[in-house]
C-alpha positions in Angstrom: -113.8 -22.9 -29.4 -116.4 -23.6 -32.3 -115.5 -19.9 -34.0 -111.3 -20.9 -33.8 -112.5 -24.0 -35.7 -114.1 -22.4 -38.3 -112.2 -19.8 -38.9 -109.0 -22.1 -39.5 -111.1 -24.5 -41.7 -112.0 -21.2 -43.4 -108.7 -20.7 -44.1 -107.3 -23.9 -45.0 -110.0 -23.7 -47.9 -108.9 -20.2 -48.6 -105.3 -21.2 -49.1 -106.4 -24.3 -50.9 -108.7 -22.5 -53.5 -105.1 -20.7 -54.7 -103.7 -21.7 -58.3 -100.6 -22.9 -58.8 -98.4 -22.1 -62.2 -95.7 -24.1 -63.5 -93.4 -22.9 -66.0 -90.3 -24.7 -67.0 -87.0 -22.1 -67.7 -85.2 -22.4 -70.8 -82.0 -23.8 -69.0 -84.4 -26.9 -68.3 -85.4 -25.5 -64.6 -89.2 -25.8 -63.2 -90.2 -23.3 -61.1 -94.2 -22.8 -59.3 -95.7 -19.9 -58.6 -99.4 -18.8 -57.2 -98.6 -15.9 -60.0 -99.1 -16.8 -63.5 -96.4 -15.7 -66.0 -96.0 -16.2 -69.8 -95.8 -19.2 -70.9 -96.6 -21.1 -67.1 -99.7 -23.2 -67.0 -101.9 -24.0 -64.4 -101.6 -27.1 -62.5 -104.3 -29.4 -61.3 -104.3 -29.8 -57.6 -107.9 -31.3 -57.5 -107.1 -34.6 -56.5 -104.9 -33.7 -54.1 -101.2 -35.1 -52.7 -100.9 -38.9 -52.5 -97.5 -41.0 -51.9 -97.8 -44.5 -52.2 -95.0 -46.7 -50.5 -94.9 -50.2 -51.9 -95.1 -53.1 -50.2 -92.0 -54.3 -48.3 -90.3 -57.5 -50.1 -88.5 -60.5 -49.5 -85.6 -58.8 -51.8 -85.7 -55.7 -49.6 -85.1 -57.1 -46.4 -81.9 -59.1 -47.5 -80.7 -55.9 -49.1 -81.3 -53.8 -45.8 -79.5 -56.4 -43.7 -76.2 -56.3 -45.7 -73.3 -54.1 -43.9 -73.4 -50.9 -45.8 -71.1 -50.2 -48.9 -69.3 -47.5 -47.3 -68.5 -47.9 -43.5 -65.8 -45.4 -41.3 -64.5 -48.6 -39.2 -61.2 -47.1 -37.7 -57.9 -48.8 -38.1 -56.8 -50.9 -36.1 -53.3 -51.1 -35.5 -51.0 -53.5 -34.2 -47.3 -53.2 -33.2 -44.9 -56.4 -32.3 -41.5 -56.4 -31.7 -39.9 -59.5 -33.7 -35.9 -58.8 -32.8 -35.3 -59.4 -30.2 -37.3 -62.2 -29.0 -38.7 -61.7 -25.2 -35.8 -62.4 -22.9 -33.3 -62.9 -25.2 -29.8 -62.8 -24.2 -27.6 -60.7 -26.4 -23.6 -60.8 -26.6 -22.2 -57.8 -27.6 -19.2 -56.3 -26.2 -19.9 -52.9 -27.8 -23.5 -52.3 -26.6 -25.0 -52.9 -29.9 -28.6 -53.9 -30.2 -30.7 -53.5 -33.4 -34.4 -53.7 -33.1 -37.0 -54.4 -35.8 -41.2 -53.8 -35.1 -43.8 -55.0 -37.6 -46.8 -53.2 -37.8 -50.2 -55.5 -38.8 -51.6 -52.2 -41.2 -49.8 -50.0 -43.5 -50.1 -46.4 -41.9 -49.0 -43.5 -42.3 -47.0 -42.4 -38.8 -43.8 -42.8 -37.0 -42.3 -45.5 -34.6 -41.3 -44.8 -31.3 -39.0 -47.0 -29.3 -38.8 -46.8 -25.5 -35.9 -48.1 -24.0 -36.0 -48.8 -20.2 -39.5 -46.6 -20.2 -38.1 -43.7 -21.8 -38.3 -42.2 -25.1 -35.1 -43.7 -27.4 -35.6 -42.5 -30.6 -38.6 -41.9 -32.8 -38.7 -42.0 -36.7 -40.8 -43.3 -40.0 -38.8 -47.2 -40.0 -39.3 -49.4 -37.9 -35.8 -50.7 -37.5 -33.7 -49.1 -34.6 -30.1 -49.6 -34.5 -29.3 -48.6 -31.0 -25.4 -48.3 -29.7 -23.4 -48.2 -25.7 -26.3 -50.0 -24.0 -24.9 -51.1 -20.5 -25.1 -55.0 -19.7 -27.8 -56.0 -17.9 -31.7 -56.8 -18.1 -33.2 -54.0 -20.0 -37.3 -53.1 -21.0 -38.1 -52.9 -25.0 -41.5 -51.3 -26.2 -42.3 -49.9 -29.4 -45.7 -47.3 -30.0 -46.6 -46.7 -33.6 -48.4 -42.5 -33.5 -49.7 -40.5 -36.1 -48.8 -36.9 -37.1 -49.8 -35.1 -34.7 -48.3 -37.8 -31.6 -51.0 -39.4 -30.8 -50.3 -43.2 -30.0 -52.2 -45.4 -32.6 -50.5 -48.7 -31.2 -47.9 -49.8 -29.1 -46.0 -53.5 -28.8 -46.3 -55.2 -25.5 -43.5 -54.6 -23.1 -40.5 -57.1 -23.2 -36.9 -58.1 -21.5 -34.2 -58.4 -23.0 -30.4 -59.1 -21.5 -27.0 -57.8 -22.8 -24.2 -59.5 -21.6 -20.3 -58.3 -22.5 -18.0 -60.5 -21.5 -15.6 -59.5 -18.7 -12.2 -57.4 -18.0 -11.5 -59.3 -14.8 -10.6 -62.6 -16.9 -7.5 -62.3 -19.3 -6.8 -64.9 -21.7 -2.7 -64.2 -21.2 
């Protein structure tokens, strides 16, 4: 093992004992070389590499406990449907019932409105004007998705109840 050890110290010296050239390009670039070149001039490696870290402040440690400048939180959305109220009776004799979502974030997406757990109508407002719903209790959710359909957000489920009034009873 004593020989391996040698020889390697041997040429860590060797590879040590090299010059090194510097020689700064007109365009401002410095460039080093174990070649010498016009103009290049040799640099003093004798004392050899040191980096000296200072001490860690007071100052520092306030700085490094901030939340960084520039975070990737993702967005939270959040959908609510404010018309109609949970289990709300509606009176309409044609079926009508509009519909009007809020969503907490501006985002760029679509709104979605499920009627009775299936798909209604989807597009970029979120008002819904929907027409000929039958009387009776009937399930409301809205889900707020980005381009490609993915659901960012949706509304909790709620009831509502239309009510028309009757054929059975004539005024006459």
């Amino acid at each position: 093992m004593r020989p391996v050890f040698l020889i390697g110290l041997l040429f860590c010296a060797t590879v040590a004992a090299k010059d090194v050239y510097k020689t700064t390009q007109p365009d401002g670039t410095v460039m080093y070389s174990d070649m010498p070149v016009t103009g290049s001039t040799r640099v003093d490696l004798s004392t050899g590499n040191r980096a000296v870290i200072p001490a860690l402040t007071s100052d520092v440690l306030i700085i490094s406990q901030q939340a960084p400048l520039s975070t990737n939180v993702p967005v939270r959305y959040q959908v609510s449907i404010v018309t109609p109220a949970d289990e709300q009776t509606i009176r309409d004799n044609s079926g009508a019932v509009n519909i009007r979502a809020s969503l907490s974030v501006k985002g760029e997406g679509a709104f979605q409105l499920m009627l009775d757990d299936r798909l209604h109508s989807e597009q970029s407002s979120p008002l819904f004007s929907i027409k000929n719903v039958n009387r009776g209790a009937h399930t409301l959710q809205v889900h707020f998705i980005n381009n490609s359909g993915k659901i960012l957000a949706s509304s909790p489920q709620q009831v509502f109840y239309l009510q028309k009034t009757t054929a059975l009873f004539n005024a006459n």
